[in-house]
C-alpha positions as CSV (number, residue, x, y, z in Angstrom):
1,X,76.7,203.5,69.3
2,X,77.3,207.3,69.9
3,X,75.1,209.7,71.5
4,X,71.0,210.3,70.9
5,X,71.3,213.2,69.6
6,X,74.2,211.7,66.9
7,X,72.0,208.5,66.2
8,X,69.1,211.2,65.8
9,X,70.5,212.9,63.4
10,X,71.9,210.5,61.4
11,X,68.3,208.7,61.1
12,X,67.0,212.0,59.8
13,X,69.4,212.0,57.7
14,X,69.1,209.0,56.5
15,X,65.4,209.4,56.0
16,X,66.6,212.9,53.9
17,X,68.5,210.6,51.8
18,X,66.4,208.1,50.6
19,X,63.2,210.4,51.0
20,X,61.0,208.6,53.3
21,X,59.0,209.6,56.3
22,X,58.2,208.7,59.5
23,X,56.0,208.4,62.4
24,X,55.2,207.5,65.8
25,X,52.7,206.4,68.8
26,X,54.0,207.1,71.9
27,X,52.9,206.3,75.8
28,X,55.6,206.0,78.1
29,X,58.2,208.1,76.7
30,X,55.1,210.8,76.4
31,X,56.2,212.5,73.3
32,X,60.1,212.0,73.9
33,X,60.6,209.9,71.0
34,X,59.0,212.8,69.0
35,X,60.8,215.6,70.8
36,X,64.5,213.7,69.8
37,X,63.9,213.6,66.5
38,X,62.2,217.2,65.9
39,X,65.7,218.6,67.6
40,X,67.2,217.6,64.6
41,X,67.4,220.4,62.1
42,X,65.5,219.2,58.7
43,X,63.3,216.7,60.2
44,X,60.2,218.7,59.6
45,X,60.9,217.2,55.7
46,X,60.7,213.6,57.0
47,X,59.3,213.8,60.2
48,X,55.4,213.9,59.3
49,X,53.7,213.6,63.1
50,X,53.3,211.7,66.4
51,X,50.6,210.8,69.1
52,X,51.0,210.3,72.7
53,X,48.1,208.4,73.9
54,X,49.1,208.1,77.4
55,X,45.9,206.9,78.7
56,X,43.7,203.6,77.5
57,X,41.0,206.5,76.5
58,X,43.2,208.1,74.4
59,X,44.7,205.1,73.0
60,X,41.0,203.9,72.3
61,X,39.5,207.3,71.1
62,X,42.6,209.0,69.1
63,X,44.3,205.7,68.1
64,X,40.9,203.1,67.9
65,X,42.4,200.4,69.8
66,X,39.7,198.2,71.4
67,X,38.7,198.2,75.1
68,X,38.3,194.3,75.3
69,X,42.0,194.1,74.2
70,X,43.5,196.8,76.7
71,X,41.2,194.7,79.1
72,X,42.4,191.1,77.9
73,X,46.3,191.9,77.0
74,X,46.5,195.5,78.6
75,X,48.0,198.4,77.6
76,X,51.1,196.9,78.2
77,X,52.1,194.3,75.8
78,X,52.7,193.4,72.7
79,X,49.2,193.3,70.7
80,X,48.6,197.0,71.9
81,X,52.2,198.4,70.3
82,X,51.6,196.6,67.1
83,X,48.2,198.3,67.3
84,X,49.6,201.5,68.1
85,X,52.1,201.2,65.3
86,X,49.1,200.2,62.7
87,X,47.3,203.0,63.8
88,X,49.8,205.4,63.2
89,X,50.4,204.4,60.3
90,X,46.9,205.0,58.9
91,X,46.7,208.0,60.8
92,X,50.3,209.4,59.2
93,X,50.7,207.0,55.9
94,X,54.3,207.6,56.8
95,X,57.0,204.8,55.4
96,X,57.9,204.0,59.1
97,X,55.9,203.8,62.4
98,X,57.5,203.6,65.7
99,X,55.5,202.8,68.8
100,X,56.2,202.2,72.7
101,X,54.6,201.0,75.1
102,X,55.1,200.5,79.2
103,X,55.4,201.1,82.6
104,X,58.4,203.7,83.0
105,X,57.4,204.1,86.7
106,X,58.2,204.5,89.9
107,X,54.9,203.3,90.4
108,X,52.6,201.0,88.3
109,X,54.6,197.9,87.8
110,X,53.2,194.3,88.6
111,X,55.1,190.9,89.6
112,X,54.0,190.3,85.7
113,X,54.9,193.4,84.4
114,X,57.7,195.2,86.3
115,X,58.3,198.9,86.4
116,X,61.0,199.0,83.3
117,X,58.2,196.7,81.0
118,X,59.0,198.2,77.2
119,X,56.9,197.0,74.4
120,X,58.3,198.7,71.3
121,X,57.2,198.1,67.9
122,X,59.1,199.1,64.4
123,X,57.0,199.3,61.4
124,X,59.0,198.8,58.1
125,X,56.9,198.7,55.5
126,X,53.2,197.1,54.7
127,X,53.7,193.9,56.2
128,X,57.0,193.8,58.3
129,X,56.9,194.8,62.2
130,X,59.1,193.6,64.9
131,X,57.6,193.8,68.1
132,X,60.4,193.7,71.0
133,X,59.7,193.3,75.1
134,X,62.4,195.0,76.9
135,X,62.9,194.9,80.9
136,X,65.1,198.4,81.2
137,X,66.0,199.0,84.8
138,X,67.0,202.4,86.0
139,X,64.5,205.8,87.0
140,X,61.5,206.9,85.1
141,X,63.8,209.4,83.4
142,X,66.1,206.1,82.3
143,X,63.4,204.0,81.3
144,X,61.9,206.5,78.9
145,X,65.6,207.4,77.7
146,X,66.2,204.0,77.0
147,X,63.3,203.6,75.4
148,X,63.5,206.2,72.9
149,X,67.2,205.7,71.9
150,X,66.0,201.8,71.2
151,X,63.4,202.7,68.5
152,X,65.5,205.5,67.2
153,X,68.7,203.5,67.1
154,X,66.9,200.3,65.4
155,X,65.4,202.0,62.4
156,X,68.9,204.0,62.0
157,X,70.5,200.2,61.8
158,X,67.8,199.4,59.5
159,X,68.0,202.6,57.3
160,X,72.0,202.0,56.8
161,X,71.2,198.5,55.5
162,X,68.2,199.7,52.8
């Protein structure tokens, strides 16, 4: 698979090549996902911005995701990272979204939701997200790692097959 900061590059790369942009909405890797991919020289022409809502009131006010369903599902789960994604994409209009989603810990985790509990979330195009539950293991520093190298990795794969 190579390194992060090779499977970086080539997305941006990638995104260079068939001139598209993209985004992201991040809460557990806190602005890691954003920080990868702006190492890369010549993202600033694909790269076109990122939120970290780390907190339910910043996923509610900055990203307008509802209280009754970061009450019902939490901010944990599936229906808040395809949330987060279809926020950021209005927010950004960028030709991909990445979102993520979970408790990177040492604390936090549930017998429902562990620490290592990933909700990630790749948006494609209009109507095409895939919405993928992880259970990493490792430290917070892994879990976010991990993460981060899953979204950026995916949409490489996906980029190499467009």
């Amino acid at each position: 698979m190579g390194t992060i900061i090779q499977i970086s590059q080539e997305l941006v790369y990638l995104l260079l090549e068939k001139n598209m942009s993209l985004s992201v909405a991040e809460s557990c890797t806190g602005g890691l996902i954003s920080k990868i991919i702006t190492d890369v020289v010549g993202s600033s022409k694909v790269f076109l911005g990122g939120v970290v809502a780390y907190s339910n009131k910043s996923k509610m006010d900055i990203l307008k995701i509802e209280e009754e369903l970061l009450n019902s599902k939490g901010a944990v789960s599936e229906e808040v990272a395809l949330k987060m994604a279809e926020s950021a994409s209005k927010i950004f209009n960028a030709d991909f979204v990445m979102s993520a989603t979970g408790i990177a810990g040492p604390d936090g985790g549930s017998a429902e939701k562990p620490v290592g509990t990933v909700y990630t979330c790749i948006k494609f195009n209009a109507d095409d997200y895939k919405v993928v539950k992880h259970n990493f293991n490792g430290d917070r520093e892994k879990i976010r790692m991990k993460t981060a190298t899953y979204c950026i990795n995916q949409l490489r794969l996906y980029l190499r097959n467009l």
